[in-house]
C-alpha positions in Angstrom: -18.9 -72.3 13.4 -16.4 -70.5 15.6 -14.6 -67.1 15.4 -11.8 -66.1 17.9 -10.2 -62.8 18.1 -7.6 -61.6 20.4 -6.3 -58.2 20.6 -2.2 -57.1 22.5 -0.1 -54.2 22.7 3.2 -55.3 21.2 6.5 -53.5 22.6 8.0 -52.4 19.3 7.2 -50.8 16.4 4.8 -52.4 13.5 7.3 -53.2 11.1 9.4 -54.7 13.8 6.5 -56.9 15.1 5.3 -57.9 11.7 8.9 -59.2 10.7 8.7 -61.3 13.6 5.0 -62.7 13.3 5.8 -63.5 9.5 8.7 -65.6 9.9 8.2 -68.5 9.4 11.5 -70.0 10.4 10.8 -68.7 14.4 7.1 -69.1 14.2 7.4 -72.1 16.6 8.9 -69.7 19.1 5.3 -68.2 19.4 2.9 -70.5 18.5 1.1 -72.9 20.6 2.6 -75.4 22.2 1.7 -78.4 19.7 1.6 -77.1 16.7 4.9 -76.8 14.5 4.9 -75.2 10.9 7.1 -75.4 8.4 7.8 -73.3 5.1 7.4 -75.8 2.1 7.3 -73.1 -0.8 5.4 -70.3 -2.2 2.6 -69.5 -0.3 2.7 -72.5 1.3 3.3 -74.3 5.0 2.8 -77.6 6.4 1.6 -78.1 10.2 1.9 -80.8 12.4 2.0 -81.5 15.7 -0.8 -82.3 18.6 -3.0 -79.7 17.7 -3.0 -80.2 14.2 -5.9 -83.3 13.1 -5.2 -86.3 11.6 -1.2 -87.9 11.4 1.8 -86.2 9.9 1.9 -83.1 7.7 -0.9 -81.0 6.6 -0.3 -78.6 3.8 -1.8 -75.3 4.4 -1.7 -72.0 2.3 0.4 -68.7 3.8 0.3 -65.5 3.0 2.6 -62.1 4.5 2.0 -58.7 3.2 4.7 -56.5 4.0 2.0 -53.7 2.9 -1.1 -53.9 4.7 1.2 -55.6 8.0 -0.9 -58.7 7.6 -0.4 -62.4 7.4 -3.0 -64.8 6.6 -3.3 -68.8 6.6 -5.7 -71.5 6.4 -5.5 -74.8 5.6 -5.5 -76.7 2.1 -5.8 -79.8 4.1 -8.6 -78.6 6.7 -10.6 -76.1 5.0 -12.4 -75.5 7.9 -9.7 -73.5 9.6 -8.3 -70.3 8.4 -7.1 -66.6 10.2 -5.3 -64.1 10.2 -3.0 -61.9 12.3 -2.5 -58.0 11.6 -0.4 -55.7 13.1 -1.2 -51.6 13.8 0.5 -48.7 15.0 -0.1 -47.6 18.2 1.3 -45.2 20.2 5.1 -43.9 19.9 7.3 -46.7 19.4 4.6 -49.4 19.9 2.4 -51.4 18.2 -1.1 -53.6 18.3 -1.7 -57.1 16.8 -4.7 -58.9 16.3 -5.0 -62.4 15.2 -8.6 -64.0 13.7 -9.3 -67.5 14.0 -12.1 -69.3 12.2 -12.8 -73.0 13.4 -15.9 -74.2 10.9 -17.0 -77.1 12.6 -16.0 -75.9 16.3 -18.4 -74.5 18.9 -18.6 -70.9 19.7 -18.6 -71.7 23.4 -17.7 -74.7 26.1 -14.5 -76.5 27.1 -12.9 -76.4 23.4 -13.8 -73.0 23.1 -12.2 -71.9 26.1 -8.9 -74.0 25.4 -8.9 -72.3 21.8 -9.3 -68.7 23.5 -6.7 -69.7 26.4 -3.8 -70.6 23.7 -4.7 -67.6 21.6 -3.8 -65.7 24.5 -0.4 -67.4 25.2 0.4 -67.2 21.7 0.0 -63.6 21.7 1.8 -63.6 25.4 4.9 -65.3 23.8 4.8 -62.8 20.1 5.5 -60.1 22.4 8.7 -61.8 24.0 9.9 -62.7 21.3 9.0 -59.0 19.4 10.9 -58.3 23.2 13.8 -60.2 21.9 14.4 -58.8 18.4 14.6 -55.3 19.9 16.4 -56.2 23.0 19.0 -58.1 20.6 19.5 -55.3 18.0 19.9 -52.4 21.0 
């Protein structure tokens, strides 16, 4: 079993950042590079792409709460893979996120490990041009 956390300063406020990180229509904009999701109803997504096991679509659960900033996933197909990303205050005008990964039948450490903790950090690299974006686009 595997858990992977990452942690980034986001240039705009919480509410700002979480809009962006629970869309699901732009999601693609931010996530890695192989995996494409797609909103298929209440609480719902499907995921495909290189990165995703198996052929075609996976359904996989999706939650965003506009209260506690916090948007959580896993999937219905792949139990064995869930997270969760949550965004924080910071200091004036900025914000924090951290996503959590769980990979069940992944290793904590070695070459997979590494690959999973170097597109967690992109992912996170490319959430906070695109939170960039929003608020460069709305001044």
């Amino acid at each position: 079993m595997a858990e992977f956390e990452a942690t980034r300063g986001m240039p705009a406020e919480s509410m700002i950042v979480f809009g962006v990180a629970s869309d699901v229509d732009i999601m693609d904009r931010w996530l890695p590079q192989g995996l494409s999701v797609h909103d298929s109803g209440p609480g719902t997504v499907e995921a495909d792409g290189s990165l995703v096991p198996g052929e075609g679509r996976h359904e996989g659960l999706f939650r965003a709460s506009e209260e506690q900033l916090r948007v959580e996933w896993g999937g219905r197909d792949h139990p064995d893979y869930s997270g969760w990303l949550q965004v924080a205050d910071s200091s004036a005008g900025a914000s924090e996120v951290t996503v959590h990964i769980s990979l069940l039948d992944e290793a904590q450490s070695g070459a997979r490990a590494d690959e999973v903790r170097e597109l967690l950090d992109r992912s996170l690299d490319r959430l906070a041009d695109e939170v960039e974006r929003r608020v460069s686009d709305a001044g």
